[in-house]
N, C-alpha and C positions, 0 to 999 in steps of 0.2 A: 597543653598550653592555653591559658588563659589569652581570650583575643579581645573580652570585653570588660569594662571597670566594673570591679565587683565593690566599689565604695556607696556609701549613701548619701544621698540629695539631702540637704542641709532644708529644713522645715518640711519635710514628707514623706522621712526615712522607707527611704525606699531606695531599692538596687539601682546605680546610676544606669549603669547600661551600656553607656557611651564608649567608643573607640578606644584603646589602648597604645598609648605613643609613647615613646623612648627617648631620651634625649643623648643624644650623640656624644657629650661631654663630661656628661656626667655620672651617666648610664640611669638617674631616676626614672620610674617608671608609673606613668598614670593618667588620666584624661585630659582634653584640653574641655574649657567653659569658659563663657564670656566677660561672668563676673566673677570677684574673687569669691574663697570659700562656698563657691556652689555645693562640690562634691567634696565628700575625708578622701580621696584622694585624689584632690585634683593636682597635678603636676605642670599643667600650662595655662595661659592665659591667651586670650583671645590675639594677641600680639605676638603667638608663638614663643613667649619666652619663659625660661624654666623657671618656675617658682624656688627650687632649690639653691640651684649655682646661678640663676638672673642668665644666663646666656641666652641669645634670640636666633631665633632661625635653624635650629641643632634638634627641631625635632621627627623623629622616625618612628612611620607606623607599622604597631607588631601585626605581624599576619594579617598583610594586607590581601592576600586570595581570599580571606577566612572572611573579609567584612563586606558586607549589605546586610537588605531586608532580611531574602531568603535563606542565604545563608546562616546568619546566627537568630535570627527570632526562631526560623522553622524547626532547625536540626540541633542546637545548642540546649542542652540542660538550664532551665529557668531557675 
Protein backbone atom coordinates (compact mmCIF):
# COMPACT_ATOMS: atom_id res chain seq x y z
CA UNK A 1 0.00 0.00 0.00
CA UNK A 2 1.00 3.17 -1.15
CA UNK A 3 1.28 5.56 2.26
CA UNK A 4 2.72 8.51 0.19
CA UNK A 5 1.50 10.94 -2.83
CA UNK A 6 3.15 9.66 -5.74
CA UNK A 7 1.73 12.85 -7.90
CA UNK A 8 4.00 15.70 -9.02
CA UNK A 9 4.58 19.24 -7.78
CA UNK A 10 3.19 21.50 -10.24
CA UNK A 11 6.46 23.72 -11.72
CA UNK A 12 9.27 21.19 -10.41
CA UNK A 13 7.98 17.87 -11.59
CA UNK A 14 9.03 16.18 -8.99
CA UNK A 15 7.49 13.32 -6.71
CA UNK A 16 5.15 15.19 -4.24
CA UNK A 17 5.95 12.97 -1.31
CA UNK A 18 3.48 14.28 0.99
CA UNK A 19 0.88 12.35 3.20
CA UNK A 20 -1.97 10.29 1.73
CA UNK A 21 -5.54 11.17 3.07
CA UNK A 22 -8.91 9.67 2.37
CA UNK A 23 -11.86 11.38 2.34
CA UNK A 24 -14.58 9.56 4.35
CA UNK A 25 -17.39 10.46 1.72
CA UNK A 26 -16.40 10.08 -0.99
CA UNK A 27 -13.67 7.63 -0.75
CA UNK A 28 -11.08 10.07 -3.06
CA UNK A 29 -7.80 9.59 -2.35
CA UNK A 30 -4.83 12.10 -2.28
CA UNK A 31 -2.73 14.82 -0.54
CA UNK A 32 -3.65 17.74 1.23
CA UNK A 33 -1.59 21.39 0.10
CA UNK A 34 -2.16 24.86 1.02
CA UNK A 35 -2.67 26.26 -2.37
CA UNK A 36 -4.78 25.03 -5.15
CA UNK A 37 -3.24 22.82 -7.93
CA UNK A 38 0.06 22.38 -6.03
CA UNK A 39 0.18 18.68 -6.53
CA UNK A 40 -1.73 16.11 -10.03
CA UNK A 41 -3.02 14.73 -7.13
CA UNK A 42 -4.02 16.77 -4.74
CA UNK A 43 -7.29 15.96 -3.05
CA UNK A 44 -7.58 18.45 -0.17
CA UNK A 45 -7.15 21.85 0.52
CA UNK A 46 -5.64 23.42 3.43
CA UNK A 47 -9.23 23.83 4.91
CA UNK A 48 -9.53 20.07 4.93
CA UNK A 49 -12.07 20.08 2.18
CA UNK A 50 -12.33 17.51 -0.60
CA UNK A 51 -11.53 18.94 -3.82
CA UNK A 52 -13.92 16.26 -5.34
CA UNK A 53 -17.41 16.12 -3.47
CA UNK A 54 -16.39 19.99 -1.67
CA UNK A 55 -17.20 18.03 1.85
CA UNK A 56 -14.94 19.58 4.82
CA UNK A 57 -13.77 17.96 7.77
CA UNK A 58 -14.13 13.99 6.13
CA UNK A 59 -10.57 13.60 5.80
CA UNK A 60 -8.69 10.23 6.96
CA UNK A 61 -5.01 9.37 6.98
CA UNK A 62 -3.91 6.19 5.08
CA UNK A 63 -1.33 4.50 7.23
CA UNK A 64 -0.95 6.47 9.71
CA UNK A 65 1.77 4.04 11.74
CA UNK A 66 3.53 4.04 8.25
CA UNK A 67 4.15 8.08 8.43
CA UNK A 68 7.14 10.19 9.61
CA UNK A 69 10.64 11.03 8.83
CA UNK A 70 12.05 7.70 9.59
CA UNK A 71 9.72 5.71 8.56
CA UNK A 72 9.02 6.53 4.89
CA UNK A 73 12.22 8.51 3.78
CA UNK A 74 14.59 5.73 5.39
CA UNK A 75 12.80 2.25 4.48
CA UNK A 76 10.21 3.37 1.71
CA UNK A 77 11.30 2.78 -2.08
CA UNK A 78 12.22 6.32 -3.57
Amino acid sequence: MTTRCDGVRTGFSLRCNASLYRCTHCGATGCTQNKPAICSNQTFDVSEKCTQCGTVGQRELIAPDKVGFFSTLMHDAQ
